[in-house]
C-alpha positions as CSV (number, residue, x, y, z in Angstrom):
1,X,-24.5,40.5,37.7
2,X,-24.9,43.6,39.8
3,X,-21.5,45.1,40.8
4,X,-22.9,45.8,44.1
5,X,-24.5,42.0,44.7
6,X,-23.0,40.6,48.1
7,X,-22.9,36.5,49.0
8,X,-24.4,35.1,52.3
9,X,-21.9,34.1,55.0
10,X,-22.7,30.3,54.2
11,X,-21.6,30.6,50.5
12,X,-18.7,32.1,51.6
13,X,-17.6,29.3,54.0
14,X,-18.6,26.7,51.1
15,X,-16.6,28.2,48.9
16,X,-13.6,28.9,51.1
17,X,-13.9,25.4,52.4
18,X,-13.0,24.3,48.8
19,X,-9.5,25.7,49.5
20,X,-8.8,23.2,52.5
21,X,-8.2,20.7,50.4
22,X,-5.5,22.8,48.2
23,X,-3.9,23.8,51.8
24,X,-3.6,19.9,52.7
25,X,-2.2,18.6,49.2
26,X,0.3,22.2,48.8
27,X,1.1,21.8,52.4
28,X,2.1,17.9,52.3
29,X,3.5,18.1,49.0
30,X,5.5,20.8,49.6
31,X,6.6,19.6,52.9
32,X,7.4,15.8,52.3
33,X,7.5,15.0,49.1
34,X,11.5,15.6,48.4
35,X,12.3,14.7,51.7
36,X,10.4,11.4,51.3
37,X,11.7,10.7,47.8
38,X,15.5,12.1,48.8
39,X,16.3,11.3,52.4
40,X,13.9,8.1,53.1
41,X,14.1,6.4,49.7
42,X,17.4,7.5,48.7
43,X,16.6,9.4,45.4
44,X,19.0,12.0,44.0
45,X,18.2,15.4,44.8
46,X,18.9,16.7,41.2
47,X,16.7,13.5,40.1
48,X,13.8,14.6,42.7
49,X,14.1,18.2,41.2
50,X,14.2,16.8,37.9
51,X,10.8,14.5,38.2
52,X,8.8,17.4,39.4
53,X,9.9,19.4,37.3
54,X,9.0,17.3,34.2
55,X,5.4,17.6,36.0
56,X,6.0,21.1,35.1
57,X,5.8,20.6,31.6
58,X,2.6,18.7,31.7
59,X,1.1,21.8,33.8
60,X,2.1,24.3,31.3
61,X,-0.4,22.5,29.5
62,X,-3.4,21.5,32.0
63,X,-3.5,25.0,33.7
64,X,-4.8,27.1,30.7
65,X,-6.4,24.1,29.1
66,X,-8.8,24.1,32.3
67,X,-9.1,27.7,31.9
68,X,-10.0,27.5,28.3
69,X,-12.5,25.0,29.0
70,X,-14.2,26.0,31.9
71,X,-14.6,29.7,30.5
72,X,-16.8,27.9,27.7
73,X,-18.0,24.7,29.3
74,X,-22.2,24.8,28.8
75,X,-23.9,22.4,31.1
76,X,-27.1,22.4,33.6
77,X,-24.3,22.8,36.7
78,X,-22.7,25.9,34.7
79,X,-19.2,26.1,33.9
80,X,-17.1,25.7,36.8
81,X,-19.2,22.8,38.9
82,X,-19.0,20.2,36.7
83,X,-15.0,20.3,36.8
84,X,-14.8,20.7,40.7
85,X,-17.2,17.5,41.1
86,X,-15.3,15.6,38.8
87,X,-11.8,16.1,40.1
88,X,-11.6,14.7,43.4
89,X,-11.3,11.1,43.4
90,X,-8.6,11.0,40.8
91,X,-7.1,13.5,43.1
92,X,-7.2,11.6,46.2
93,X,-5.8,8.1,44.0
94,X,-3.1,9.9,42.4
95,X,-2.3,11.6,45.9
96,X,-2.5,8.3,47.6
97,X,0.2,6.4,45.0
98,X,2.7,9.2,45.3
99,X,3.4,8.4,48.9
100,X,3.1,4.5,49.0
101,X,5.4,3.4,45.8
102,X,6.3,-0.3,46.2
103,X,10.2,-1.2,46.8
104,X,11.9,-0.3,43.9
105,X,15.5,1.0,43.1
106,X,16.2,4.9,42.0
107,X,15.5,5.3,38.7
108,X,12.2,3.2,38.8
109,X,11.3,5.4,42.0
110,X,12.2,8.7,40.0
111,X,9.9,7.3,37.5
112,X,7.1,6.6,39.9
113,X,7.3,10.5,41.2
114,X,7.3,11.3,37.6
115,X,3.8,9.6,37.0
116,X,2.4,10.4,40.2
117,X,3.3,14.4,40.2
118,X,1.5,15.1,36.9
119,X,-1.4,13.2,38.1
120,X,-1.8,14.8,41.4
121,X,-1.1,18.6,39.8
122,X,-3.0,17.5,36.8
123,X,-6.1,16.3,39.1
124,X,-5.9,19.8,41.7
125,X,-5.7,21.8,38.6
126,X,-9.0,20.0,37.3
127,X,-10.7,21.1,40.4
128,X,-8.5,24.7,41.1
129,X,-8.7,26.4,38.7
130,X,-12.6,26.6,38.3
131,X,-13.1,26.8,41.5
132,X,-10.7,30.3,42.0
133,X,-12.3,31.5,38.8
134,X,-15.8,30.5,40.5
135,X,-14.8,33.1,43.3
136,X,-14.0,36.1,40.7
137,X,-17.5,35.8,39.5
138,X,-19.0,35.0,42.7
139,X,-19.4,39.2,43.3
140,X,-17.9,42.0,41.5
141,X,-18.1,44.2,44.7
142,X,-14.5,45.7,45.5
143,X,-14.7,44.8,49.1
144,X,-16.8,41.7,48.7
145,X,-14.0,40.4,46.7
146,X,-11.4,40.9,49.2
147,X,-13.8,38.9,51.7
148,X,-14.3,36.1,49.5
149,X,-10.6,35.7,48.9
150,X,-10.1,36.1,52.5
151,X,-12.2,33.3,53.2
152,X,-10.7,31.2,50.8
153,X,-7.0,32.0,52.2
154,X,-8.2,31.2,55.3
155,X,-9.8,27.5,54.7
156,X,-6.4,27.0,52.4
157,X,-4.3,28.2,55.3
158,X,-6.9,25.8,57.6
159,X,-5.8,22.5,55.4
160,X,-1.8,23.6,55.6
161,X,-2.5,23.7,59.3
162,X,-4.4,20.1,59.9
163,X,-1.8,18.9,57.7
164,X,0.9,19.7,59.6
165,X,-1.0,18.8,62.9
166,X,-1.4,15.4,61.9
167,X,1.6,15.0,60.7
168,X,3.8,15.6,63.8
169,X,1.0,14.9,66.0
170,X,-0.3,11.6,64.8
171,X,1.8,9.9,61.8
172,X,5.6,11.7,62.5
173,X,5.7,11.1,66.3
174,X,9.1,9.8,68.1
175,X,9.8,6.7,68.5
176,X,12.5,4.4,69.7
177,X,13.4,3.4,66.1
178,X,13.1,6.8,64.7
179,X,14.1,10.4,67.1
180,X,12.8,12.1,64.3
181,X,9.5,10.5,63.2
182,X,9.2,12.2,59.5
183,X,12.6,10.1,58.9
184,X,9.5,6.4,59.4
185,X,9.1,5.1,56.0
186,X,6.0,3.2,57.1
187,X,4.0,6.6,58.3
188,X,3.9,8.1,54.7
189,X,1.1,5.6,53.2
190,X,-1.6,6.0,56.4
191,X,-1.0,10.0,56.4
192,X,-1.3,10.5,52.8
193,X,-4.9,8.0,52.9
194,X,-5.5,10.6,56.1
195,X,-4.9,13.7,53.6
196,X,-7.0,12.2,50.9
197,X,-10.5,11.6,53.1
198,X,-10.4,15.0,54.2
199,X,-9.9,16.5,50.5
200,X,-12.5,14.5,48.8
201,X,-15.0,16.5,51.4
202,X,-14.0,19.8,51.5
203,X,-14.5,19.5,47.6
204,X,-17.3,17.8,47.6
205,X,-19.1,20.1,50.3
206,X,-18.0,23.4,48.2
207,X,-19.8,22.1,45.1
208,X,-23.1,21.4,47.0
209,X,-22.5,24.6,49.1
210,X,-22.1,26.8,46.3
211,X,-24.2,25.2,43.5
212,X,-27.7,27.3,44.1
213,X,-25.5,30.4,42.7
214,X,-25.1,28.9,39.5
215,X,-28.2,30.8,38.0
216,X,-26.2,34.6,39.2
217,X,-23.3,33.2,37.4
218,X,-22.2,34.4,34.1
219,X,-22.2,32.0,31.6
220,X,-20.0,30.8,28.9
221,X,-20.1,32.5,25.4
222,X,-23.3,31.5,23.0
223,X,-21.4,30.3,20.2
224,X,-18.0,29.5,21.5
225,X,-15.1,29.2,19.4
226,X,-14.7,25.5,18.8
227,X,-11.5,23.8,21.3
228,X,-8.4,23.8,19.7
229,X,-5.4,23.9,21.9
230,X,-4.6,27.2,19.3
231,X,-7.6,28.7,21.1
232,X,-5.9,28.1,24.5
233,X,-2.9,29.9,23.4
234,X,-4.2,32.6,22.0
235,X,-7.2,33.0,24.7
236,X,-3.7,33.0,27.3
237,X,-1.5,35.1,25.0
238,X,-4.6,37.8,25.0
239,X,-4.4,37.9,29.0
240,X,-0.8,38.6,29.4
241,X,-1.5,41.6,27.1
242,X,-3.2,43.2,30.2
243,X,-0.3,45.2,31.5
244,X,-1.6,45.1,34.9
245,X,-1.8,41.0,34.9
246,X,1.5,41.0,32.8
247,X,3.1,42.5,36.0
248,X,1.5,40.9,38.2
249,X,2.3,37.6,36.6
250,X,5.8,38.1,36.2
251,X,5.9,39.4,40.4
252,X,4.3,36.2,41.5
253,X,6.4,33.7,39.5
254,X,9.5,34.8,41.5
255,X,7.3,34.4,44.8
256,X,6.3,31.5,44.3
257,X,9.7,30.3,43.0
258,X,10.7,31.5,46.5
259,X,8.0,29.6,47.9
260,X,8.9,26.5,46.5
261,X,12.5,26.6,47.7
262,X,11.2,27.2,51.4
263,X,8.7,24.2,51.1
264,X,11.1,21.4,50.0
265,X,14.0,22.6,52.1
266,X,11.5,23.3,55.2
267,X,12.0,19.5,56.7
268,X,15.7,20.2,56.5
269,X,16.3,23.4,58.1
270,X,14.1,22.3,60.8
271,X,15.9,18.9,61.4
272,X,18.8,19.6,60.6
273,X,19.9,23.2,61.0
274,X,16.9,24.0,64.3
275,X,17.1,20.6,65.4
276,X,14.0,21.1,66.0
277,X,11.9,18.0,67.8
278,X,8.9,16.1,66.5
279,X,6.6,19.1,69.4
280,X,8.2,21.5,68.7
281,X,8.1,21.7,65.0
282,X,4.4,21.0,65.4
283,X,4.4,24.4,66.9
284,X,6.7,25.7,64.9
285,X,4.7,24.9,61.5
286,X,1.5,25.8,62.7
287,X,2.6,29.4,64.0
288,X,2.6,30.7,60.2
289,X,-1.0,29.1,59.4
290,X,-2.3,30.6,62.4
291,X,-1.1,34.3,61.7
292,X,-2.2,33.6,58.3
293,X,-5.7,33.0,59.3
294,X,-5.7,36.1,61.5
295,X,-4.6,38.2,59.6
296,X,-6.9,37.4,56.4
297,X,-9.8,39.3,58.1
298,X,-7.9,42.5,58.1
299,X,-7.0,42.8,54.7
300,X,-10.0,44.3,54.2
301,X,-10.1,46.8,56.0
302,X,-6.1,47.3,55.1
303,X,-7.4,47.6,51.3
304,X,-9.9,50.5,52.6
305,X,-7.5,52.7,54.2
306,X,-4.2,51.7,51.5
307,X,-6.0,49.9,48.3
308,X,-4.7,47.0,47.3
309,X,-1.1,47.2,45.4
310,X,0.1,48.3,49.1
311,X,-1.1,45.3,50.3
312,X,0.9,42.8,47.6
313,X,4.0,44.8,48.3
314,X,3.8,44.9,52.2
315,X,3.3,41.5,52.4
316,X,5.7,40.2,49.6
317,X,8.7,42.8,51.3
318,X,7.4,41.4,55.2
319,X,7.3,37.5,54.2
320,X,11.0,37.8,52.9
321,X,12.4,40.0,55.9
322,X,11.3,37.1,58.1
323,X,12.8,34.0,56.3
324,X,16.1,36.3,55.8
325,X,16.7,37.7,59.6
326,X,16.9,34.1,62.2
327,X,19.1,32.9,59.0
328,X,21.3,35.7,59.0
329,X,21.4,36.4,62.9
330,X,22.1,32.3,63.5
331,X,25.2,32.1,60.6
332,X,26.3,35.6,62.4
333,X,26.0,33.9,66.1
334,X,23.8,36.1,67.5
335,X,20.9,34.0,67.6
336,X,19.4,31.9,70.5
337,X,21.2,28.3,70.6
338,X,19.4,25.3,69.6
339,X,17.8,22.7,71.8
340,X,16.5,25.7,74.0
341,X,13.1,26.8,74.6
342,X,13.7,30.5,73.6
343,X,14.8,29.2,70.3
344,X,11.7,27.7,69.4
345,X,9.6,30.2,70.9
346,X,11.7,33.2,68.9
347,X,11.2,31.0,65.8
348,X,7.3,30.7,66.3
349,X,7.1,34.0,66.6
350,X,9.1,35.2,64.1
351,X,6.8,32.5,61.8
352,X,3.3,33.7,63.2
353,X,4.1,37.6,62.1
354,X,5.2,35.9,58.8
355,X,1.9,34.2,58.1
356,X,-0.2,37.7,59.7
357,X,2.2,40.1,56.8
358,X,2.1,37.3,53.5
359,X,-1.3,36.3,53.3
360,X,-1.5,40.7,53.1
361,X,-0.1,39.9,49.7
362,X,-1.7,36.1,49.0
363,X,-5.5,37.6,49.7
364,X,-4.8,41.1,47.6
365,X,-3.2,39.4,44.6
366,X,-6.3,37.0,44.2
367,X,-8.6,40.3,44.7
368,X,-6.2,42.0,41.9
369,X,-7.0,39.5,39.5
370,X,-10.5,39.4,39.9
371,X,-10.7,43.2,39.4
372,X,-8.4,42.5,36.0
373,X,-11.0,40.3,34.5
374,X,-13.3,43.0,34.6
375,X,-10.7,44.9,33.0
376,X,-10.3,42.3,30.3
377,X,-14.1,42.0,29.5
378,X,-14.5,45.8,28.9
379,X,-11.4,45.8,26.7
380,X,-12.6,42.3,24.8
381,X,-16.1,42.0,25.5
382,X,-14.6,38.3,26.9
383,X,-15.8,36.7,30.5
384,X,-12.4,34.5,30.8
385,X,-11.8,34.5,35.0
386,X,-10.9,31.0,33.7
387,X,-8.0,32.0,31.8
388,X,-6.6,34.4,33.9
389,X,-6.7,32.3,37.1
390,X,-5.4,29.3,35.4
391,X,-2.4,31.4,34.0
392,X,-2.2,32.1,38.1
393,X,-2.3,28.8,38.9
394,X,0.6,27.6,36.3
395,X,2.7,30.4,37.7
396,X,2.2,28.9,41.1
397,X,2.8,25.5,40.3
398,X,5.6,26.1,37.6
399,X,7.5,28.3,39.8
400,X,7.3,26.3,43.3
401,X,8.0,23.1,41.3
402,X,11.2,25.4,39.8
403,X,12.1,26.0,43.4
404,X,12.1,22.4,44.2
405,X,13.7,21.8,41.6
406,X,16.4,24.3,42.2
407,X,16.5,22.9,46.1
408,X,17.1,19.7,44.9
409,X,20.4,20.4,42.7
410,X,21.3,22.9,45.7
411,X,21.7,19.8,48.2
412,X,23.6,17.9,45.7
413,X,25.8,20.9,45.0
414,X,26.1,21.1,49.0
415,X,26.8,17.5,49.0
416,X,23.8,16.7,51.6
417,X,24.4,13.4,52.9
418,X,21.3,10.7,52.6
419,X,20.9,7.4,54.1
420,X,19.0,5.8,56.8
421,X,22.7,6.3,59.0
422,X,21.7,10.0,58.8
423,X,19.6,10.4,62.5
424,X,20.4,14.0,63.6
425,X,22.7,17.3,62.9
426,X,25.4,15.4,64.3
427,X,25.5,13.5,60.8
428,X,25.8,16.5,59.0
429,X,29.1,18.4,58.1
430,X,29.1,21.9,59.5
431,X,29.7,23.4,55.8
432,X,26.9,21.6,54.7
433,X,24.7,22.9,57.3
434,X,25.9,26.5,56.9
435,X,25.6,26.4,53.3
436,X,21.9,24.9,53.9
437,X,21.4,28.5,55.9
438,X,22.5,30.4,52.9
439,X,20.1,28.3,50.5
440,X,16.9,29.1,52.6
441,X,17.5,32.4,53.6
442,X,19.4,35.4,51.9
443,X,20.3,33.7,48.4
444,X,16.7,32.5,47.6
445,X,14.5,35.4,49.6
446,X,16.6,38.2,48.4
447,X,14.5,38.2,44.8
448,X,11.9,39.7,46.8
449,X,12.9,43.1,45.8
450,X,12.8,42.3,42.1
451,X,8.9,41.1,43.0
452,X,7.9,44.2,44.5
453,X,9.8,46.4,41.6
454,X,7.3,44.3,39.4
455,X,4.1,44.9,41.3
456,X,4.4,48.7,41.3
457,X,3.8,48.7,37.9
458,X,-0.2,47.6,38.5
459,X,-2.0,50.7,38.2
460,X,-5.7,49.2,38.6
461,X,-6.8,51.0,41.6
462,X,-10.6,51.5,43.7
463,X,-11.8,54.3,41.3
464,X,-10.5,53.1,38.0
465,X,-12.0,49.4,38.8
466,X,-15.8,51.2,39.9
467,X,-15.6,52.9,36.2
468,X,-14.6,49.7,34.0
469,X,-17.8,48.2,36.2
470,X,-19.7,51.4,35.2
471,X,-18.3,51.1,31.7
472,X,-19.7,47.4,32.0
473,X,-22.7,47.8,32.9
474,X,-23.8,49.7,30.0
475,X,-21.5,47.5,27.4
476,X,-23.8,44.7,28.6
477,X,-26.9,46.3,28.3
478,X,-25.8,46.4,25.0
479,X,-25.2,43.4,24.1
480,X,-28.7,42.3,25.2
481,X,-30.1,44.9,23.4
482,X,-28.4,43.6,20.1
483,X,-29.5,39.9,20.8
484,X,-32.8,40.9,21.7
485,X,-33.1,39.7,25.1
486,X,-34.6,43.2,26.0
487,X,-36.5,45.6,23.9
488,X,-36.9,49.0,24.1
């Protein structure tokens, strides 16, 4: 592959359009599934936490086991394909049982978002990971990277944002029975069907939009090592001796672990601590997709002027100045009261400059880790985007699921009242409300600064990343020399 080979503007919308159906799953799951579990069917917090943590375990597993296998899968459709086609129906079934369990009591329910976690994370790694590690190898161009991640934050940004459109546009609306419509038991099943439809596409349509580059791909090694869940560790262990990844790895584990503690307790805050109504959180939710979107397509020219380890640290050090500030400024009194239009409109704002300063960080990390895979072949002589993106991947999942976890003992240790006799703020003790504030905002986003400490430790900048490409160029030549696939 040439380092200078670009992708046509339809390959890049077929592959970003993969990512929509990441941003709907992430973007419901993170939103409803504690809520729906905790506050509509009564389940523990620390037991909700518990359950998807347990998932956790299972993921340690499936991310680099994907990885692994996609790195050295050899079919007619390449290595990643055949894993992207494959995953989505057992996505949208498992997807589709976690938010309609029959009537149970608590424990059987905790088992039920047991099952139904580690097959919905198990079936969106199937498909994930090889389709990130399909966008590494897509291009090896500096700035064509950027774009392609770009595109790809933007279309998973796309699905958070129809998502949460038809959630409190369609399924979530008020009612007479229900002021606040997420708090309608009977709305989960049809808006999780909804979700599904729209995910089995989006895969589907990357696949076939992508497939005629499977001949400029690189393919999996000749003689493989044979599967062995030793080779998995080992292949994984041999990545996070990249000191560039190792820090970068370590960075994004306590984002996303921030991450996770914002989605589950989202639903709250807004209820709750905003009391923010059914249109107005409609607005409020979108606001951050939106900037997100926007402000993917000037990353680029951001990672001209800056590089890209600015851009990780901007964004990381902007995303947690804006959940800490309307926290701070509302527990201090000095923020605009609830139930009036400039509160919302302060919180949108505040959200859409959010969104516009993260994905900064979100579209330059995937770009970093494509550029480290180079890194990793010249040092190995190993293609293994695989690996590396399923490490990625784990880190997200591991760590958000941590953070729900971690929200979900929080509103037990805040004694958050449950119960279909809990309608509005006015249910709510005041400590438990102020101590909710304190959860979202300072305790949790304050680890930013040990995030950023950990990405100024990547030293793989524009010029050294155009010499390991250099450096490849002629290590490959090599290699075909020695198997005889050119002669001199």
């Amino acid at each position: 592959m040439s380092s200078d080979r670009l992708i046509s503007f339809p390959v890049k919308v077929s592959y970003g359009l993969g990512q929509f159906a990441e941003g709907l799953k992430n973007a419901s799951f993170g939103l409803f599934v504690l809520f729906y579990y905790n506050q509509i069917l009564g389940v523990s917090g620390t037991l909700c936490g518990l359950a998807l943590g347990i998932a956790l375990v299972f993921d340690a597993i499936t991310d680099p086991l994907t990885g692994s296998l996609s790195d050295n899968w050899h079919s007619r459709w390449g290595r990643r394909h055949p894993f992207m086609y494959s995953s989505a129906i057992p996505l949208a079934i498992s997807f589709y049982a976690l938010f309609s369990p029959p009537e149970m009591g608590e424990y059987a329910s905790f088992a039920w978002l047991v099952v139904f976690s580690i097959l919905t994370r198990a079936a969106m790694t199937l498909y994930h990971v090889p389709h990130i590690a399909l966008g590494a190898e897509l291009s090896e161009n500096f700035e064509e990277r950027t774009v392609i991640v770009s595109f790809r934050q933007a279309f998973s940004t796309g699905g958070a944002l129809i998502a949460v459109i038809l959630a409190f546009r369609v399924f979530f609306v008020e009612s007479e029975d229900y002021v606040n419509g997420q708090l309608n038991p009977l709305a989960y099943s049809p808006y999780a069907l909804t979700l599904c439809v729209l995910m089995v596409i989006s895969i589907w349509i990357s696949g076939l939009g992508t497939h005629k580059e499977i001949p400029n791909l690189p393919g999996a090694p000749l003689r493989p090592e044979p599967f062995s869940f030793g080779r998995v560790f080992s292949e994984t262990r041999l990545a996070l001796q990249n000191d560039s990844f190792r820090w970068l790895f370590i960075g994004v584990i306590i984002v996303f672990l921030m991450v996770g503690v914002d989605g589950a307790l989202n639903l709250y805050m807004n209820t709750f601590f905003w009391e923010l109504s059914s249109a107005d959180m409609t607005y409020y939710q979108i606001a951050s997709p939106i900037g997100v979107i926007i402000g993917a397509f000037f990353t680029r020219y951001i990672h001209g002027r800056w590089d890209k380890k600015p851009g990780v640290v901007f964004g990381t050090a902007w995303w947690a100045g804006c959940q800490i500030i309307p926290v701070v400024m509302r527990l201090a009194d000095v923020f605009p009261e609830n139930g009036t239009t400039t509160l919302v409109w302060t919180l949108v704002i505040i959200k859409f400059m959010q969104g516009a300063g993260v994905v900064q960080a979100l579209v330059s990390f995937g770009s970093m880790v494509a550029d480290i895979a180079d890194e990793h072949e010249l040092q190995t002589g190993k293609r293994q985007e695989g690996i590396f993106f399923g490490a990625v991947s784990f880190s997200n999942k591991s760590a958000s699921g941590f953070g729900t976890l971690v929200a979900g003992v929080g509103l037990d240790i805040i004694n958050w009242p449950t119960g279909a006799h809990i309608k509005t703020a006015a249910d709510i003790p005041p400590d438990s409300l102020f101590n909710l504030g304190l959860l979202f905002g300072p305790i949790v986003a304050g680890f930013a600064v040990v995030s950023v400490w950990c990405y100024n430790h990547y030293d793989l900048n524009r010029e050294k990343h155009q010499a390991i490409l250099d450096q490849l160029m002629v290590q490959r030549a090599n290699v075909k020399l020695n198997r005889g696939d050119i002669h001199e």
